[in-house]
Backbone bond lengths (Angstrom), bond angles and torsions (degrees), N, CA, C in turn:
res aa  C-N    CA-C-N  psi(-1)  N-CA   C-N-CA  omega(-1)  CA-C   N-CA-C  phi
1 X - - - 1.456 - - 1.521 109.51 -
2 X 1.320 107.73 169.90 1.378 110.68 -170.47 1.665 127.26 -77.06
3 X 0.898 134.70 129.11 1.909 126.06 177.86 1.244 114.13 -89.18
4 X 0.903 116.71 119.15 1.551 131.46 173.23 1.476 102.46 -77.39
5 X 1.860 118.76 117.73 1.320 115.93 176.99 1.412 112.55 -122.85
6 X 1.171 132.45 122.37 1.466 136.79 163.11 1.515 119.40 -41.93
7 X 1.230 144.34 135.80 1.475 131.30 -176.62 1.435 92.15 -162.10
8 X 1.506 115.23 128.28 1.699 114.11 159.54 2.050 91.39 -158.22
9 X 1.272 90.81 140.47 2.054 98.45 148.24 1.249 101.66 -59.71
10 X 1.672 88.93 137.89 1.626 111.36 169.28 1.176 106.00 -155.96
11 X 1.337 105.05 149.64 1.487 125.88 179.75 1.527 120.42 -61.76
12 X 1.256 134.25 162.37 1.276 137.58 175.73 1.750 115.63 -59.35
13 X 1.201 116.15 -42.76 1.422 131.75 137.95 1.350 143.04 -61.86
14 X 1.436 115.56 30.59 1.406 120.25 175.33 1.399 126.10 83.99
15 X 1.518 132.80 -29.75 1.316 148.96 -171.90 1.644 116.27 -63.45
16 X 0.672 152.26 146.50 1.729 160.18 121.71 1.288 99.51 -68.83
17 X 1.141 135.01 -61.00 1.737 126.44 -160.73 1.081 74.34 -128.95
18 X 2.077 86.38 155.61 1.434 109.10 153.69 1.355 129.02 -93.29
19 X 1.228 121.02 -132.79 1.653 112.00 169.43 1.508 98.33 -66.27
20 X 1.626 104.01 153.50 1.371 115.07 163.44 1.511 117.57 47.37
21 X 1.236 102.29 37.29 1.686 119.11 179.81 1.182 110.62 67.89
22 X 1.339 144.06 -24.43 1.124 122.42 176.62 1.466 137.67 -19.54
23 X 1.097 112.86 134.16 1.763 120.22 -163.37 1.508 114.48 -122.88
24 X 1.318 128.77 -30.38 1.360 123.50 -132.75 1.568 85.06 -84.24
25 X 1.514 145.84 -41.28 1.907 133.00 159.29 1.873 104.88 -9.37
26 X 1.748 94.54 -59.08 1.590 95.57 -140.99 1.813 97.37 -83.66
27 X 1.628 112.69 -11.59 1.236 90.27 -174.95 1.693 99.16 -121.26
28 X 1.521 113.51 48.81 1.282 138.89 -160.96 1.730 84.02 -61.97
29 X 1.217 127.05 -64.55 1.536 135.02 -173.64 1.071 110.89 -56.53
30 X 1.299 152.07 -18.54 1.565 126.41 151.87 1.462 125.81 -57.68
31 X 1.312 107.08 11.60 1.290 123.01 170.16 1.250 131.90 -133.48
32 X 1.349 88.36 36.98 1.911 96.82 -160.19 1.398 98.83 -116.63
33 X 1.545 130.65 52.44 1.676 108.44 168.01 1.908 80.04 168.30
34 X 1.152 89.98 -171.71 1.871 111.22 -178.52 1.448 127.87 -94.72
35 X 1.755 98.62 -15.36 1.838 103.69 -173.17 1.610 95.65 -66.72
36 X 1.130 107.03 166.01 1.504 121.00 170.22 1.478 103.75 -105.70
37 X 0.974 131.51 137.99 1.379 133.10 139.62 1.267 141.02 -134.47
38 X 1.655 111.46 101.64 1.630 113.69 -149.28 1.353 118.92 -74.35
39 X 1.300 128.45 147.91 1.265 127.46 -157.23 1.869 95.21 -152.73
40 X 1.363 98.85 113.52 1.975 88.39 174.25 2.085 100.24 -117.48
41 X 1.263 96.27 132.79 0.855 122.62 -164.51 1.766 107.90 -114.08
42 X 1.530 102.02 101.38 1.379 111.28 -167.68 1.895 93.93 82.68
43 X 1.361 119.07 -146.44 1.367 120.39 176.48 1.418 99.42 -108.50
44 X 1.896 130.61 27.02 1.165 134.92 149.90 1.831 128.76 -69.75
45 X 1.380 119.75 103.17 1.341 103.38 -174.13 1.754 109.89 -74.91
46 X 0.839 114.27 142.30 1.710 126.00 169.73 1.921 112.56 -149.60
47 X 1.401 110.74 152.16 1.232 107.78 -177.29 1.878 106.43 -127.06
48 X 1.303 107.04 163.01 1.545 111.25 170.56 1.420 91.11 -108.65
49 X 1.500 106.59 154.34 1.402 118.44 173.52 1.900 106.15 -120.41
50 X 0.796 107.08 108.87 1.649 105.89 -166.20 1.724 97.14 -129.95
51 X 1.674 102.23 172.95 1.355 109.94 166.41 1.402 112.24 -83.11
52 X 1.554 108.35 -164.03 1.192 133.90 -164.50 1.730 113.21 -66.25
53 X 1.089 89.49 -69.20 1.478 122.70 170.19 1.560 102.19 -28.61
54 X 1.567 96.22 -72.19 2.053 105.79 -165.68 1.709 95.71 -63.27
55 X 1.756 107.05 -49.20 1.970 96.37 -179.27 1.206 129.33 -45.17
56 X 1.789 107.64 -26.27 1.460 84.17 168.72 1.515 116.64 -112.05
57 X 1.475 111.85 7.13 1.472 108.27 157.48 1.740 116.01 -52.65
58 X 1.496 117.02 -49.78 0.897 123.65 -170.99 1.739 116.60 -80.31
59 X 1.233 118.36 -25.27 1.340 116.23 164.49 1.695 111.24 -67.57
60 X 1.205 130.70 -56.08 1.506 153.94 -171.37 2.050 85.86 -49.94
61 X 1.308 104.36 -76.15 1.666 115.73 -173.97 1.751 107.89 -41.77
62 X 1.467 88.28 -55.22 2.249 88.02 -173.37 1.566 102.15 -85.10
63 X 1.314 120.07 6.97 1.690 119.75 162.68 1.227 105.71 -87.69
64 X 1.227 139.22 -13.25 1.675 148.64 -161.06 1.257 104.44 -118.31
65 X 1.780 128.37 0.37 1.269 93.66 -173.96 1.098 99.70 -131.94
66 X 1.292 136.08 171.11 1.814 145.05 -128.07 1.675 95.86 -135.87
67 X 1.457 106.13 -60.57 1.564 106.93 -155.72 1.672 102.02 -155.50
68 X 0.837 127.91 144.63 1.578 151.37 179.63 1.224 116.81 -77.19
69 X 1.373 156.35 111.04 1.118 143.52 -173.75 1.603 118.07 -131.72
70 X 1.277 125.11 87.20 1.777 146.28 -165.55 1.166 103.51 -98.65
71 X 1.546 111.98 155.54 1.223 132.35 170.01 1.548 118.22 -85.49
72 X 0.882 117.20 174.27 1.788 112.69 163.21 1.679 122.63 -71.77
73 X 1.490 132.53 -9.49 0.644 139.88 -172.06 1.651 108.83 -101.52
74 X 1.429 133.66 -49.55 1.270 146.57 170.53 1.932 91.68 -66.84
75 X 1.336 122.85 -38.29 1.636 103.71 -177.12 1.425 105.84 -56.10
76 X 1.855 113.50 -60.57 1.082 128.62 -161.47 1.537 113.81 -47.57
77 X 2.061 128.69 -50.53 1.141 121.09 162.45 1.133 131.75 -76.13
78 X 1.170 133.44 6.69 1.647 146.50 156.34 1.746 108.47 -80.73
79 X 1.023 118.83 -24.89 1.286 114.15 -166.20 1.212 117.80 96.20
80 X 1.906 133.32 -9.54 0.591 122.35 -105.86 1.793 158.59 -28.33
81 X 1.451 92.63 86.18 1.535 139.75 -174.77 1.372 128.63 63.63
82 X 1.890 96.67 1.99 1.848 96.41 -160.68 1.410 102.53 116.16
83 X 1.682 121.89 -21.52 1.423 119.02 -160.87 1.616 99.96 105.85
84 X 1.105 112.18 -54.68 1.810 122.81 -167.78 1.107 112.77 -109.48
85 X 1.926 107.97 94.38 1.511 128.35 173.53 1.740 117.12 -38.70
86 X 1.092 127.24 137.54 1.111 100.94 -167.05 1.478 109.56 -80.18
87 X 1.986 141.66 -2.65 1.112 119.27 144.22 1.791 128.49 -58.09
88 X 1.311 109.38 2.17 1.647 117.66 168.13 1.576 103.65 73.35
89 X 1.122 115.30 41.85 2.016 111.82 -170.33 1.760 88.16 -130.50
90 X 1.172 115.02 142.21 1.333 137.78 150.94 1.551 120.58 -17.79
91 X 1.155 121.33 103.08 1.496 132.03 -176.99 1.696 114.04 -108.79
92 X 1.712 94.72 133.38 0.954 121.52 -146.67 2.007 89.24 -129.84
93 X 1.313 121.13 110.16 1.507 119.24 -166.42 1.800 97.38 -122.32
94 X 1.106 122.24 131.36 1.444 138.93 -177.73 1.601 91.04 -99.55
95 X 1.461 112.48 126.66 1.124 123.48 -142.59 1.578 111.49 -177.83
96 X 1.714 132.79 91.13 0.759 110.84 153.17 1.419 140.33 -69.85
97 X 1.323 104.08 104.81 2.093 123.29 -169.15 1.659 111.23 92.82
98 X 1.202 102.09 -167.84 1.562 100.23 -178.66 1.379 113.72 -115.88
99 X 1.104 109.88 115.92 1.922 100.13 -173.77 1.527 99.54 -54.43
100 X 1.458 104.41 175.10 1.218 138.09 -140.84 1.714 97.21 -86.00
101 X 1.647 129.35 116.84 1.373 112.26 -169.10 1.411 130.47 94.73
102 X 1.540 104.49 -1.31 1.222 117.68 -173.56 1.876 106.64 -134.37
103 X 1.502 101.00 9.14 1.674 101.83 168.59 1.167 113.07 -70.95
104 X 0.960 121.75 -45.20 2.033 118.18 -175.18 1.179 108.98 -86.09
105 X 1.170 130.37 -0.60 1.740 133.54 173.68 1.461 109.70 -88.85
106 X 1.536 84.14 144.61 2.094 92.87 -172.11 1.780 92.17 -126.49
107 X 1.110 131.26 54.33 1.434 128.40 -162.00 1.680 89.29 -114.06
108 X 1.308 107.45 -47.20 1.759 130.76 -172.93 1.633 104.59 -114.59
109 X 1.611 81.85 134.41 1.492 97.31 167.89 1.588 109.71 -108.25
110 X 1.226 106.48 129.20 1.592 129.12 178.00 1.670 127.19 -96.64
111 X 1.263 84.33 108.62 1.801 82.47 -174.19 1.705 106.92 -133.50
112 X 1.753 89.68 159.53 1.856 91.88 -160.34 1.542 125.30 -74.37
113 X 1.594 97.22 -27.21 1.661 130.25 -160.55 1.342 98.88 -126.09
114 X 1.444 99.34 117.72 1.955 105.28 162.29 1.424 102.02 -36.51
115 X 1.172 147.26 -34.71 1.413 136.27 -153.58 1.324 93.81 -101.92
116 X 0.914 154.27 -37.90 1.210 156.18 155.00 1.398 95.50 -39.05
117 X 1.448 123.61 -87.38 1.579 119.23 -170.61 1.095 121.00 -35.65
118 X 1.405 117.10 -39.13 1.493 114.98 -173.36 1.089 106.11 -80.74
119 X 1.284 143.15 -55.00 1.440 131.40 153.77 1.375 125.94 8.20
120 X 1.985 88.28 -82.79 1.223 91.45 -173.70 1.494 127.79 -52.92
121 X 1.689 110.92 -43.96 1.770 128.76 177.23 1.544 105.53 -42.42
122 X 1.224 111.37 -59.90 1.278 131.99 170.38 2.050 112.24 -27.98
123 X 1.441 101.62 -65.60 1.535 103.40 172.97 1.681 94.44 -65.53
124 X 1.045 132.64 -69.89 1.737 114.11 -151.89 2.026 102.51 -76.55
125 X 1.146 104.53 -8.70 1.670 89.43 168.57 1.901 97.82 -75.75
126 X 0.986 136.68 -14.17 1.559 118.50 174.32 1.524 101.23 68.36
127 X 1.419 113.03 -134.19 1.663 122.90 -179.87 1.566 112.37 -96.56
128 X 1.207 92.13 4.66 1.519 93.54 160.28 1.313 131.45 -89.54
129 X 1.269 144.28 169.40 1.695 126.76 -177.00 1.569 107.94 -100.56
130 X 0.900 125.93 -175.28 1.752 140.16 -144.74 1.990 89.47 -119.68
131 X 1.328 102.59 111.62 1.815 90.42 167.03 1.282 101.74 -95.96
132 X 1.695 106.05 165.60 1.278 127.02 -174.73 1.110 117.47 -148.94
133 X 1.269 128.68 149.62 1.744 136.86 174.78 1.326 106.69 -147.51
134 X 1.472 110.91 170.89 1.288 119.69 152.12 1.338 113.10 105.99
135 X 1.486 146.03 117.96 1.333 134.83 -169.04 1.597 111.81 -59.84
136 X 1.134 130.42 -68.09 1.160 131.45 165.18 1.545 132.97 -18.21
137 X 1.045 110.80 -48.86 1.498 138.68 174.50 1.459 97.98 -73.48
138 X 1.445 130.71 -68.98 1.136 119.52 -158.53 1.715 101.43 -80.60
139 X 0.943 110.83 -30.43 1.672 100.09 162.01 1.659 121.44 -32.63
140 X 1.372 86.54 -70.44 1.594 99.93 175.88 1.214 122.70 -56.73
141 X 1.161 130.26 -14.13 1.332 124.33 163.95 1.571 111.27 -101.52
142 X 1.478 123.98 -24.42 1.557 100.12 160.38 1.408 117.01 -74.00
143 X 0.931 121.13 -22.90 1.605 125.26 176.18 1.404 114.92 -68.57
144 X 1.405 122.09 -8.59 1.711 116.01 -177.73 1.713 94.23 -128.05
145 X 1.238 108.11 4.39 1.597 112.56 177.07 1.124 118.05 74.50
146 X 1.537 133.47 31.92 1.500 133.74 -149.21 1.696 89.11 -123.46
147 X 1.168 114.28 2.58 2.193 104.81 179.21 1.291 104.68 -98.07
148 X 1.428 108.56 152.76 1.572 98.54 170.57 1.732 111.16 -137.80
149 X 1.483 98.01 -8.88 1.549 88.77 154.25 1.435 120.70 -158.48
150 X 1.081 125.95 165.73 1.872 131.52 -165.63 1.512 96.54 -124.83
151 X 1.609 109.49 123.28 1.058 107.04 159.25 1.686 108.64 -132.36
152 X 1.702 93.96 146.64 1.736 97.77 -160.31 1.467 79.82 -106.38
153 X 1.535 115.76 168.18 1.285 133.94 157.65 1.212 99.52 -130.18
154 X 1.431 119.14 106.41 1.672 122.22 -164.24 1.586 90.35 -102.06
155 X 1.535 107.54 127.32 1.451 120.00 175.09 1.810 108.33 -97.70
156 X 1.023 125.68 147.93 1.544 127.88 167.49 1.513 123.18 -75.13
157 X 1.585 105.81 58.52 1.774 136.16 -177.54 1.671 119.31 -126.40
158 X 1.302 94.95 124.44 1.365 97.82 167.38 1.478 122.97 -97.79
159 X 0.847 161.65 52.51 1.623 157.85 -114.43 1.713 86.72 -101.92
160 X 0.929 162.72 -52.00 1.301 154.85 -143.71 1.215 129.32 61.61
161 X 1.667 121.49 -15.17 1.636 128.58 -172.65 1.602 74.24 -163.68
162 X 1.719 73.54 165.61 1.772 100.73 174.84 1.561 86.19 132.21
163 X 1.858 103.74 -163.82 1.064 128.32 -154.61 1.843 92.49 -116.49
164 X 1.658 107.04 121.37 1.241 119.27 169.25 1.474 122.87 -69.18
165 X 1.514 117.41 151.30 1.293 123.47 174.88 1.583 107.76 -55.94
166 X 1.678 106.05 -62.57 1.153 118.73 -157.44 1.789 118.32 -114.04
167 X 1.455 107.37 53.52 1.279 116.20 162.33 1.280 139.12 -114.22
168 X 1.213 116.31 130.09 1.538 114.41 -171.27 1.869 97.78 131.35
169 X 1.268 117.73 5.01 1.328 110.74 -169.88 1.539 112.98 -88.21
170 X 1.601 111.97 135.53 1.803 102.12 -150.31 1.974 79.74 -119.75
171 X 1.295 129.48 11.27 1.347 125.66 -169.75 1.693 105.87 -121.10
172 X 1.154 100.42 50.05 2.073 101.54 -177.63 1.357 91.80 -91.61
173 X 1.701 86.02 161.29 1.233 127.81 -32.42 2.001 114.13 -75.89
174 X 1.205 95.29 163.38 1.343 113.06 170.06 1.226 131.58 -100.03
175 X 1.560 127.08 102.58 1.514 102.00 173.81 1.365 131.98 -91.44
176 X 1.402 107.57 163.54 1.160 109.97 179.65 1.445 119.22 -125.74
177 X 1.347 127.18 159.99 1.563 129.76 175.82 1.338 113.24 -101.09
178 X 1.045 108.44 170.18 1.803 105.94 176.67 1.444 107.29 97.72
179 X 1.713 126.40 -167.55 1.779 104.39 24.15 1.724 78.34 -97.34
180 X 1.627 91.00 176.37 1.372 122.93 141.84 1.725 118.41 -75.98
181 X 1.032 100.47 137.26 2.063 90.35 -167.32 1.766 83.04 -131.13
182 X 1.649 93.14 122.34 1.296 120.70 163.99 1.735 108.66 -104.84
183 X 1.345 121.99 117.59 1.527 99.04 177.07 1.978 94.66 -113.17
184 X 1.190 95.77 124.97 1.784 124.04 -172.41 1.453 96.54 -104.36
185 X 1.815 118.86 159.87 0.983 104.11 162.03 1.361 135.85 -89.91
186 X 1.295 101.33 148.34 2.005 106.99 -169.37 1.400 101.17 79.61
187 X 1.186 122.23 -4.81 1.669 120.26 176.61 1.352 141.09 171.85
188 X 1.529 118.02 147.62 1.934 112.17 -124.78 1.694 80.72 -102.75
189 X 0.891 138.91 169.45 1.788 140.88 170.77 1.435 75.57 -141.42
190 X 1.565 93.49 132.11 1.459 125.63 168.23 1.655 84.74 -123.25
191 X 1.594 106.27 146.42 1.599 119.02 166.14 2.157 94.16 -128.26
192 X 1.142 111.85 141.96 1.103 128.49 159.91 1.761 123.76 -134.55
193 X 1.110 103.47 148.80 1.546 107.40 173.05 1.275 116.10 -98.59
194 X 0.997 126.77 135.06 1.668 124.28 155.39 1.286 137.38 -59.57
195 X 1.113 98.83 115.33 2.079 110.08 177.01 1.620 100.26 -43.96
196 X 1.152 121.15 126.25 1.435 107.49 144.81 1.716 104.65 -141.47
């Protein structure tokens, strides 16, 4: 069956964003080398230019994954993406109702209950695993026991404020196994699994 894995850049201090969402610290490494790797986001084309190391982290990772699984809050400031995540897999948004503009659209699947979402992500990721982001979201799924692995992309940033990976968690502590240590440039990817 499928694994649902948590994955976001984060700062050396805990953060994904800084104030007011700011990102460009934590996703400093899509710009860290010469490979191209194109990514269209919505029916917008844009590319990361990274090294060796991260290209095939990032080919290997978006070859492994099945289905997308967001909160209402990461849909809402993404847009959610155009409809088309920019790993291009089936999105699945935990969501009480359907925001506004998104009733006649079949691009996203909308569900009421993390357990429901994951479910569902779960059937359309196939043998692939379930991605995940977003503090909120991944809360809710360590908190109902439904994650099964965290992967950090630790950047060399201190931001001091902003918005944490891992807050809101009401099930401490959690263990974890691992990591796996990838060192990329401008930034190390640790993958861990969850004890349960």
């Amino acid at each position: 069956m499928s694994r649902i894995i948590a994955s976001m850049s984060m700062s050396l201090d805990g953060f994904i964003a800084g104030p007011e969402h700011r990102i460009d610290e934590v996703f400093s490494w899509h710009h860290s080398g010469d490979e191209v790797i194109p990514v269209t986001i919505g029916d917008q084309p844009y590319e990361f230019k990274v090294g060796p190391v991260n290209a095939e982290y990032i080919r290997r990772t978006w070859g492994e994954c099945g289905a997308i699984l967001c909160g209402r809050a990461l849909f809402d400031m993404t847009g959610g993406w155009g409809g088309r995540h920019p790993v291009d897999r089936p999105i699945v948004c935990y969501s009480r109702g359907v925001p506004e503009g998104w009733e006649d659209r079949d691009e996203v699947v909308f569900a009421d209950t993390i357990e429901e979402a994951a479910a569902v992500a779960k059937k359309l990721a196939g043998d692939g695993f379930v991605g995940t982001s977003g503090t909120r979201t991944v809360a809710n799924l360590l908190n109902a026991g439904l994650l099964d692995g965290i992967e950090v992309n630790l950047v060399p940033y201190l931001l001091g404020k902003g918005h944490r990976f891992f807050d809101g968690l009401s099930t401490t502590p959690i263990a974890l196994d691992g990591p796996e240590v990838i060192e990329g440039e401008g930034v190390t990817h640790l993958r861990y699994t969850v004890r349960k």
